[in-house]
TORNU-469972 format. One record per residue (C-alpha): residue in one letter; x, y, z; residue number from 1. Coordinates in nm, 4 decimals, decimal comma, m for minus. Layout:
// residues N
 type       px       py       pz seq
    A        X        Y        Z NUM
...
// end
This chain:
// residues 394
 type       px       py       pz seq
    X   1,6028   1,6328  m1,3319   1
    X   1,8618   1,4486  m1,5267   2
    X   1,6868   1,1458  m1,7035   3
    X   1,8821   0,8743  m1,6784   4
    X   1,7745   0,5026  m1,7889   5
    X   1,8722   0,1560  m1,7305   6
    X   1,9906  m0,0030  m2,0447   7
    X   2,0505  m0,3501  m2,1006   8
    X   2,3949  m0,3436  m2,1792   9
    X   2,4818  m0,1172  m1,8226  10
    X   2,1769  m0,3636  m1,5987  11
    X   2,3294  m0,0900  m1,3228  12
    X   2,2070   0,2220  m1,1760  13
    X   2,4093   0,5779  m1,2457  14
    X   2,6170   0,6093  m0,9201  15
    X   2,6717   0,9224  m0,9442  16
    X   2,2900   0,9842  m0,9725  17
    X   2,2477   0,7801  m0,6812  18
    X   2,4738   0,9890  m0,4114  19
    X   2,3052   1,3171  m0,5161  20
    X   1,9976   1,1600  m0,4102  21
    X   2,1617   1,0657  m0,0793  22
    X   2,3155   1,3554  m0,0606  23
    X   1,9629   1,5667  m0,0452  24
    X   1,6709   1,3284  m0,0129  25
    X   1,4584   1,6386   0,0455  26
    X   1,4899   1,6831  m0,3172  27
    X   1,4803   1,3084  m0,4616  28
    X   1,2428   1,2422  m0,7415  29
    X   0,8415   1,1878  m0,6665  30
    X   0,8307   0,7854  m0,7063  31
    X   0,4682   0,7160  m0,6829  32
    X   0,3107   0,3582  m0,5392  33
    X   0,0167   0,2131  m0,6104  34
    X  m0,0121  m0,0432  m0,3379  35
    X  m0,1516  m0,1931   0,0295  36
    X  m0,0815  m0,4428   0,2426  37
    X   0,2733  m0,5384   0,3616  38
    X   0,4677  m0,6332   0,0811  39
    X   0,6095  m0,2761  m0,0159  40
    X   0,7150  m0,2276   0,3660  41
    X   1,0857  m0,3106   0,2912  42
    X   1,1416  m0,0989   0,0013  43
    X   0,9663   0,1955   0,1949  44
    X   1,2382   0,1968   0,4628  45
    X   1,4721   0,1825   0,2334  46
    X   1,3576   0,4702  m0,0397  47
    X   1,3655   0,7692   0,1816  48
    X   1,7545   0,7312   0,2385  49
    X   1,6931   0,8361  m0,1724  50
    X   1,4119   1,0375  m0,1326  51
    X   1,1750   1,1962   0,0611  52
    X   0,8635   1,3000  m0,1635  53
    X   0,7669   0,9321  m0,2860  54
    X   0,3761   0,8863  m0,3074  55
    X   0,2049   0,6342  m0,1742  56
    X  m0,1534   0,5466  m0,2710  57
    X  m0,3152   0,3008  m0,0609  58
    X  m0,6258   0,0469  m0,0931  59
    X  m0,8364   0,0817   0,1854  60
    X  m1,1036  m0,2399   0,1668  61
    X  m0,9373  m0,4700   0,3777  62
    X  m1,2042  m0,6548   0,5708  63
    X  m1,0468  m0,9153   0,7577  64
    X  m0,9158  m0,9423   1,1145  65
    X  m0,9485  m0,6496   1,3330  66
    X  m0,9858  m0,4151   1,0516  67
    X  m1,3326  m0,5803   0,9967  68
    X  m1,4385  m0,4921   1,3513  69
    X  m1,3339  m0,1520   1,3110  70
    X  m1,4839  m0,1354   0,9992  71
    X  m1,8713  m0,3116   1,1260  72
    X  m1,8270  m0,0549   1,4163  73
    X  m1,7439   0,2525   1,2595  74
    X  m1,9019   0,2246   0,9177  75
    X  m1,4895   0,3483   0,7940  76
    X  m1,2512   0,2632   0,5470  77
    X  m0,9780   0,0128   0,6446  78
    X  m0,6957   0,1973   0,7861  79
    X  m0,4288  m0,0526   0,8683  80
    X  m0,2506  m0,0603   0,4974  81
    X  m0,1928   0,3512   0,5980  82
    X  m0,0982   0,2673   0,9389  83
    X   0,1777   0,0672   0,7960  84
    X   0,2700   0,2588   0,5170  85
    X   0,2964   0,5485   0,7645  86
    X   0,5581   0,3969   0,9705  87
    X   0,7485   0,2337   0,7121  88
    X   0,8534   0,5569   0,5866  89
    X   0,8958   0,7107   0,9185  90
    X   1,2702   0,8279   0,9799  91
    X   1,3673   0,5993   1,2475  92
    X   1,6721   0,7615   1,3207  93
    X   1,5233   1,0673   1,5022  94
    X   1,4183   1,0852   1,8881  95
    X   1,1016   0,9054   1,9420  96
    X   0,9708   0,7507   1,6589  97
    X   1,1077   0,3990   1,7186  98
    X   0,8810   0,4183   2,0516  99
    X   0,5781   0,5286   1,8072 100
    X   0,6287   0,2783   1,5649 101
    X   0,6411   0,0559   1,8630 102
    X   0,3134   0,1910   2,0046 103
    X   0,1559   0,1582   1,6607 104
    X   0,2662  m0,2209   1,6296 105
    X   0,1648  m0,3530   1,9046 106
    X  m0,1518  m0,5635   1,9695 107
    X  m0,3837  m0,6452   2,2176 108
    X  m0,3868  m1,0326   2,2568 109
    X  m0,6393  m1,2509   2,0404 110
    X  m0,6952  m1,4961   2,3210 111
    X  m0,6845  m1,2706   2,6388 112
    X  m1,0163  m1,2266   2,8626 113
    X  m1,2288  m0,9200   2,7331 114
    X  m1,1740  m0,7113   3,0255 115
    X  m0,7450  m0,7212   3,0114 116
    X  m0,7713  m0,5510   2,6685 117
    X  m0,9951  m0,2738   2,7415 118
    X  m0,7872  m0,2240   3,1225 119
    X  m0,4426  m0,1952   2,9383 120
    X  m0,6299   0,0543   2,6618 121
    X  m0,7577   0,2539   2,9683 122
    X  m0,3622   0,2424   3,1652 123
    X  m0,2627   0,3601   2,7254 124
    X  m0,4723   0,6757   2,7691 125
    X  m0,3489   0,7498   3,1205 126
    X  m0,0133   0,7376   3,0030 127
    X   0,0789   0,4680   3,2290 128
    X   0,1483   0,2152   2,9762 129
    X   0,5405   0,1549   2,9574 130
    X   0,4837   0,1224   2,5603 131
    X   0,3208   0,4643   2,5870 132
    X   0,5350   0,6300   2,8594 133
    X   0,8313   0,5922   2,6479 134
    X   0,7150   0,8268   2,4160 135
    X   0,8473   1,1896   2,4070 136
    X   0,5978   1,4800   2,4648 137
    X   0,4659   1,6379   2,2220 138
    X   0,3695   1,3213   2,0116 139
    X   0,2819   1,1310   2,3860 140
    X   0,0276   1,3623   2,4909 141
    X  m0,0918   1,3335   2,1510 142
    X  m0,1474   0,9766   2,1442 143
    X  m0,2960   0,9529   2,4626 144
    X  m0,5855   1,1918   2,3439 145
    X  m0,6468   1,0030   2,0687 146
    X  m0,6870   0,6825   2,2581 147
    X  m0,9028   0,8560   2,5331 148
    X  m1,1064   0,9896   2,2172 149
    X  m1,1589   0,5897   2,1118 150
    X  m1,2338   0,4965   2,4551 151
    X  m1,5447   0,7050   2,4348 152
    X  m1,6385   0,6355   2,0673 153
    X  m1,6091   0,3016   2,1441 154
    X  m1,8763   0,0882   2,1676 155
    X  m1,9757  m0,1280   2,4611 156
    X  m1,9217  m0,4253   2,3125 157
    X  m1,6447  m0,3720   2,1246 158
    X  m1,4187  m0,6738   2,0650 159
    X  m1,0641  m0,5369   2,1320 160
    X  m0,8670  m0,8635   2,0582 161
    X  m0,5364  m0,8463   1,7901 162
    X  m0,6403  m0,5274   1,7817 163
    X  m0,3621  m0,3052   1,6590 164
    X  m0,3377   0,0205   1,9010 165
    X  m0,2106   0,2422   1,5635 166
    X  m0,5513   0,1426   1,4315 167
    X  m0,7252   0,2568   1,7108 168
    X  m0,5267   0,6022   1,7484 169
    X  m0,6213   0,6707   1,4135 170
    X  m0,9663   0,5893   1,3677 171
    X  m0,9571   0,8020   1,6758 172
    X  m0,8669   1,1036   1,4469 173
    X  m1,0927   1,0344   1,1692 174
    X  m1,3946   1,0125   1,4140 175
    X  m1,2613   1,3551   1,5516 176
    X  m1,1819   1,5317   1,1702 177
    X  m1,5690   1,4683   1,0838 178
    X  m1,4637   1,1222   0,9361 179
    X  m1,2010   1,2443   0,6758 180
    X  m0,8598   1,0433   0,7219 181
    X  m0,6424   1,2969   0,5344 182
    X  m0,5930   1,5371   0,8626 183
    X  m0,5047   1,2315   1,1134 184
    X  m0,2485   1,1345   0,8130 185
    X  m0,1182   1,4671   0,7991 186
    X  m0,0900   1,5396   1,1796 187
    X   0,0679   1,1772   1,2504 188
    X   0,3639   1,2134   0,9259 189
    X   0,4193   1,5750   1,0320 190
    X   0,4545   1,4375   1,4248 191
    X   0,6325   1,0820   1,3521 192
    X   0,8718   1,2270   1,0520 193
    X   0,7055   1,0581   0,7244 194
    X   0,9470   1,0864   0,4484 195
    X   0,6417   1,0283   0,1564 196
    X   0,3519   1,1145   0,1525 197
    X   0,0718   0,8420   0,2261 198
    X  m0,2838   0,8304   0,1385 199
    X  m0,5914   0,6127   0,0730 200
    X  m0,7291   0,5718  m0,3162 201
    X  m1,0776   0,6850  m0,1725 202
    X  m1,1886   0,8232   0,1681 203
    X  m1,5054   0,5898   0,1302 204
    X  m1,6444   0,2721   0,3082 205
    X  m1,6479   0,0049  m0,0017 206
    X  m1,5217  m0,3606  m0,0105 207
    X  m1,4022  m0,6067  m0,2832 208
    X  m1,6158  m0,8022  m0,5054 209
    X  m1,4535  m1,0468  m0,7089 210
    X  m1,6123  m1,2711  m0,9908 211
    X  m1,4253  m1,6205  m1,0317 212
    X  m1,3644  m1,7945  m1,3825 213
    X  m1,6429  m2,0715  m1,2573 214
    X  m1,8671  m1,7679  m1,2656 215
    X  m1,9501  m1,7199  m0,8763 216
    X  m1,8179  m1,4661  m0,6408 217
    X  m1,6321  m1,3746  m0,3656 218
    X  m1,7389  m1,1011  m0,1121 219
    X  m1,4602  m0,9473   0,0519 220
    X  m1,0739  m0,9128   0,0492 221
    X  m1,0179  m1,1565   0,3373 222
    X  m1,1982  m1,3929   0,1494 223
    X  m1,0145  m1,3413  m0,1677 224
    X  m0,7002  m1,3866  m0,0418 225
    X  m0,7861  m1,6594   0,1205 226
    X  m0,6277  m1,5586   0,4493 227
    X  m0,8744  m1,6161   0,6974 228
    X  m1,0334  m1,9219   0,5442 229
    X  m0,9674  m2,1596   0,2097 230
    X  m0,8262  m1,9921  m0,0987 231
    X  m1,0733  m1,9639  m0,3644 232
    X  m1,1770  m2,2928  m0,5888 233
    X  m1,0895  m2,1002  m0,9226 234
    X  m0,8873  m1,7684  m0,9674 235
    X  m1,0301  m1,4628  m1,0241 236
    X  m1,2044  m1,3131  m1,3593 237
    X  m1,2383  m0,9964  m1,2804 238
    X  m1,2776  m0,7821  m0,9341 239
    X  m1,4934  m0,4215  m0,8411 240
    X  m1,6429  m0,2285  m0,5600 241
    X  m1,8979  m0,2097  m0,4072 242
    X  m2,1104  m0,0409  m0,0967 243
    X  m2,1084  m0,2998   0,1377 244
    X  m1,9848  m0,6879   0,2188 245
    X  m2,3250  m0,8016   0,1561 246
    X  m2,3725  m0,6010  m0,1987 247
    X  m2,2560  m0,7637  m0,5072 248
    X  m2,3397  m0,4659  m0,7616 249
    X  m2,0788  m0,2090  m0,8605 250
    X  m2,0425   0,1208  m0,7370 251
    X  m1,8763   0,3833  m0,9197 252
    X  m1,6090   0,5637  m0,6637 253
    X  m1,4340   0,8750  m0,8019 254
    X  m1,1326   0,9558  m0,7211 255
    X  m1,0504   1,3115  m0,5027 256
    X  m0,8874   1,6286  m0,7048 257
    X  m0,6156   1,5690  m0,4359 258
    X  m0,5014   1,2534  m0,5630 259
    X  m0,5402   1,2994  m0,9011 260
    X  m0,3056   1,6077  m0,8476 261
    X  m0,0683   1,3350  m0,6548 262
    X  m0,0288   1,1025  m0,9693 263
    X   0,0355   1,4098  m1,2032 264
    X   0,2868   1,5238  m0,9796 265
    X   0,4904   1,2092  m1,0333 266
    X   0,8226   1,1310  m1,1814 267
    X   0,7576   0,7475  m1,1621 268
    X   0,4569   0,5423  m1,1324 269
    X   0,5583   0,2167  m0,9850 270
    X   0,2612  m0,0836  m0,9980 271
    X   0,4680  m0,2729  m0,7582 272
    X   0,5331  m0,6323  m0,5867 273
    X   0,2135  m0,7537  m0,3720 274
    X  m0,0993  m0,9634  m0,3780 275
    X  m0,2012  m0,8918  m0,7118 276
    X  m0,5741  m0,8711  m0,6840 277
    X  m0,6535  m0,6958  m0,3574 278
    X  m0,3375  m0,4998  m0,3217 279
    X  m0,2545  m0,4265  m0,7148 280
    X  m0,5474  m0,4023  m0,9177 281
    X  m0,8327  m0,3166  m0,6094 282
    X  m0,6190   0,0486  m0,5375 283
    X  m0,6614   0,0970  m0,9435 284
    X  m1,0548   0,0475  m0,9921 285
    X  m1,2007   0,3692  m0,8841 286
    X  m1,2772   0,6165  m1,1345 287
    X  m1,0418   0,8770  m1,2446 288
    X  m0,7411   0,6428  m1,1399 289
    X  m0,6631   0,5011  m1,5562 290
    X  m0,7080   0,8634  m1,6624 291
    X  m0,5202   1,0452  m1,4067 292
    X  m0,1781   0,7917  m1,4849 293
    X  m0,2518   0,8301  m1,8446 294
    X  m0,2275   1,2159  m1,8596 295
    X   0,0981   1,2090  m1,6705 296
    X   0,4024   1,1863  m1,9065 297
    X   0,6327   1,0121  m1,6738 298
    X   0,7690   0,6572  m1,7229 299
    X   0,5216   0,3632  m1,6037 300
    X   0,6513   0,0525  m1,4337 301
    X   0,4984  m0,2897  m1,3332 302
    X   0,7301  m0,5000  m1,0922 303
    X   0,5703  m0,8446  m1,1707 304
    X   0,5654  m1,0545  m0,8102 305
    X   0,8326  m1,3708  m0,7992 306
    X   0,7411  m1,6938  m0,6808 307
    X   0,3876  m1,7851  m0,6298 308
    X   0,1027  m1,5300  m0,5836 309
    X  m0,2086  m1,7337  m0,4498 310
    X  m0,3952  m1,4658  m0,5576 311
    X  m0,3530  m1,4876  m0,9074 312
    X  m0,2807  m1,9011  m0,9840 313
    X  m0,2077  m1,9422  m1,3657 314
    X  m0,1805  m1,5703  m1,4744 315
    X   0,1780  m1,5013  m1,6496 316
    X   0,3424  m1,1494  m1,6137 317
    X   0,2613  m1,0893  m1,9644 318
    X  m0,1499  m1,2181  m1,8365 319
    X  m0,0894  m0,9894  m1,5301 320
    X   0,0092  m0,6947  m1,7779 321
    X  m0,3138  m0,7193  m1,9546 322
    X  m0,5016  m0,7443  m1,6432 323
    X  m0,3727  m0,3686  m1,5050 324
    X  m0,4012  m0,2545  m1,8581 325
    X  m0,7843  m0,3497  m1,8706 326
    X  m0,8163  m0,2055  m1,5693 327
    X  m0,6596   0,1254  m1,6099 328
    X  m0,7847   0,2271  m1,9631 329
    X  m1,1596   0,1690  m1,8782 330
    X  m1,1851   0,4994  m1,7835 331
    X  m0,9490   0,6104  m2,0163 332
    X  m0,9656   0,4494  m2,3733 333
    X  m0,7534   0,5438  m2,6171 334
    X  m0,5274   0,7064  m2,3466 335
    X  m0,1260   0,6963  m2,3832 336
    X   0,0269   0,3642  m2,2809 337
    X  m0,0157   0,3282  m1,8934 338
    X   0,2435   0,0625  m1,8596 339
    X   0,5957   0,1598  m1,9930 340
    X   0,8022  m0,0832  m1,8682 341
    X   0,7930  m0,4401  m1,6788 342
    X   1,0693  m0,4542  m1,4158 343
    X   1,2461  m0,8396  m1,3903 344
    X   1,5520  m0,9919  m1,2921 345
    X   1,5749  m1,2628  m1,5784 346
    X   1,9075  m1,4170  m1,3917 347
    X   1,8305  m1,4634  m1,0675 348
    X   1,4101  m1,3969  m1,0181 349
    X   1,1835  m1,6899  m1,0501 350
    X   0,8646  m1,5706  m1,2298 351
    X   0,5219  m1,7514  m1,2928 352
    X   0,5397  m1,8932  m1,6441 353
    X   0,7331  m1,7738  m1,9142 354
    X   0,8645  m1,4184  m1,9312 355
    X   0,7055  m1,3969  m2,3013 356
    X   0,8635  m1,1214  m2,4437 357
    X   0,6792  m1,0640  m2,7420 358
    X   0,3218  m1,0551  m2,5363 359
    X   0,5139  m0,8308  m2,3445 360
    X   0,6039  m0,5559  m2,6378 361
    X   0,3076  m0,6350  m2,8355 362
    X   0,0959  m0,4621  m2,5127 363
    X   0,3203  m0,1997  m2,5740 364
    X   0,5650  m0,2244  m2,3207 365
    X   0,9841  m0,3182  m2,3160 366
    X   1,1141  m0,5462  m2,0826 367
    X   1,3793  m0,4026  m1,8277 368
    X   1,6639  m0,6926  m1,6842 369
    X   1,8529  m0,6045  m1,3857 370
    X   1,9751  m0,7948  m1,0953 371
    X   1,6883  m0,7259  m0,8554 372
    X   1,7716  m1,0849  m0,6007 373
    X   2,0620  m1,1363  m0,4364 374
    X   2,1430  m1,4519  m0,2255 375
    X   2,0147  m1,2991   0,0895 376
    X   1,6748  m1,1738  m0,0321 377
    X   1,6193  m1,4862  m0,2666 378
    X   1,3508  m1,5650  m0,3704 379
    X   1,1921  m1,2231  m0,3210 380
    X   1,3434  m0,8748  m0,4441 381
    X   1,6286  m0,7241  m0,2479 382
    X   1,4716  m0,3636  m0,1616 383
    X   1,7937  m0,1678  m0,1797 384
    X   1,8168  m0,2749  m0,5528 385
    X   1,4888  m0,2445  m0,6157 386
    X   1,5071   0,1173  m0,5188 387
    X   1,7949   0,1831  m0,6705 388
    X   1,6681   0,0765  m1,0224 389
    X   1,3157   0,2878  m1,0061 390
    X   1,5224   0,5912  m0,8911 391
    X   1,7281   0,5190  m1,2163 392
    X   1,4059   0,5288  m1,4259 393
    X   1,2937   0,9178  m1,3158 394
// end
């Protein structure tokens, strides 16, 4: 592949690089993600119009909401960051899969009596659900297995409210596969046209731990974030795993040869945009994940978050740097560099703190300015430009 680089004089991607990639996405470079949660969502629609074989490696220890009954029920890994990922990068454009993504989106209503859930999943697996009705065969006749499989995995008491229904078709599949996500994942892209390819950092049950700079902790990544209750009272020291949302000591969590092969297939590593803590840095700590990135040769890039992160009150880009570089050479010390560049729009982007250049370089990595906002997606990243600057870095 031609390398081609975004300087500061140019600040623009090649053009001419950028229409071969439309031309045959099939064949655009292997960007590779690590990420969760919702924040990549519109740059994942917009990448496979460039490419096709992006990576996306997803943190599965969400434990809030519904995913938390799922998870107390099951004894699984969180599955809705895949969920999403999955149908961000499906290709809307063919027959179909705008009525999937629509199945997979919708959810059952937080305040409705029990029994009107678990009646409208039952009229789902019937097929006499307009939301599931509109679905072509083959992928309807799919779907509606995998909810009658749920239906009789599911226990009696069950609490079906905001639950989302793509949650429950695939935690239907990984109670079928012998609790392994990877073939649900594999039948669902192949059936709903996934341009990427989209799976979880670890196939196991763990959750967040996170130790706070007034020494206590925090069990849990719904309780980190602060979504489903107050924020923490002082930001976060340090984070790990561990077994279970009652267990506060570590647990070492390998990663699988599978996605260590995915990261050294990669033109691009991309530490993207996204709750820094539970998104970022949680889908880096298992072990293997430091080495794995540095033994690959391809350009590293962070793409700092603009604005304010309530995850991560008080830490700088250049403190945010050090934070993923901690966290990716503990398994690997003395590795190459795993952060090449940091990704800003100096212009237009409104950062936390200073962009300090020369804490910046002195970690080892060079500063990249290019207009990433535009009026429209101020104050966040557009995600057409965004793409088109980390298909300029491959």
């Amino acid at each position: 592949m031609v390398q081609v680089r975004i300087t500061r004089q140019a600040r623009v991607p090649d053009p001419v690089l950028l229409r071969r990639h439309e031309r045959c996405p099939d064949l655009g470079p292997r960007i590779l993600f690590f990420s969760g949660g919702t924040a990549l969502r519109a740059l994942s629609q917009r990448i496979i119009r460039y490419t096709h074989n992006s990576i996306h490696i997803i943190t599965p220890f969400d434990s809030g909401g519904s995913s938390a009954v799922l998870r107390r029920a099951f004894g699984m890994p969180a599955i809705g960051d895949v969920r999403n990922r999955l149908m961000a990068l499906s290709d809307q454009s063919l027959h179909g899969n705008p009525e999937v993504v629509a199945l997979f989106a919708h959810r059952f209503p937080k305040d409705a009596p029990a029994r009107e859930p678990r009646e409208t999943l039952e009229t789902m697996a019937r097929g006499r659900h307009p939301l599931v009705s509109a679905i072509p065969d083959p992928m309807r006749k799919i779907v509606r297995h995998h909810l009658r499989v749920f239906t009789e995995w599911m226990p009696p008491a069950f609490d079906l409210a905001g639950a989302s229904v793509g949650n429950l078709v695939l935690t239907a599949g990984y109670l079928e596969h012998r609790r392994h996500l990877d073939p649900v994942i594999y039948l669902f892209s192949k059936l709903a046209e996934v341009r990427g390819t989209v799976r979880p950092v670890v196939n196991h049950s763990l959750h967040l731990c996170a130790e706070l700079q007034d020494g206590t902790t925090v069990l849990g990544q719904h309780l980190i974030t602060g979504k489903e209750g107050p924020a923490p009272a002082s930001p976060v020291r340090s984070l790990r795993l561990v077994r279970s949302a009652a267990d506060t000591d570590p647990v070492r969590a390998p990663i699988r040869d599978k996605v260590r092969r995915l990261i050294a297939s990669a033109d691009l590593i991309c530490f993207p945009v996204g709750s820094f803590w539970t998104s970022l840095v949680a889908t880096l700590l298992p072990q293997g994940v430091g080495a794995a990135v540095a033994a690959n040769p391809c350009p590293k890039v962070f793409v700092p978050n603009l604005g304010h992160d309530p995850e991560a009150p008080g830490l700088t880009v250049a403190d945010q740097l050090r934070v993923l570089l901690a966290t990716l050479t503990r398994d690997a010390p003395g590795a190459g560099l795993p952060v090449d560049f940091v990704l800003v729009d100096q212009e237009n982007g409104r950062y936390p703190g200073p962009l300090d250049r020369r804490a910046i370089q002195a970690k080892g990595a060079e500063i990249l300015d290019c207009p990433l906002v535009t009026p429209d997606s101020a104050p966040l990243l557009d995600p057409e430009r965004l793409a088109r600057a980390l298909l300029s870095l491959t």
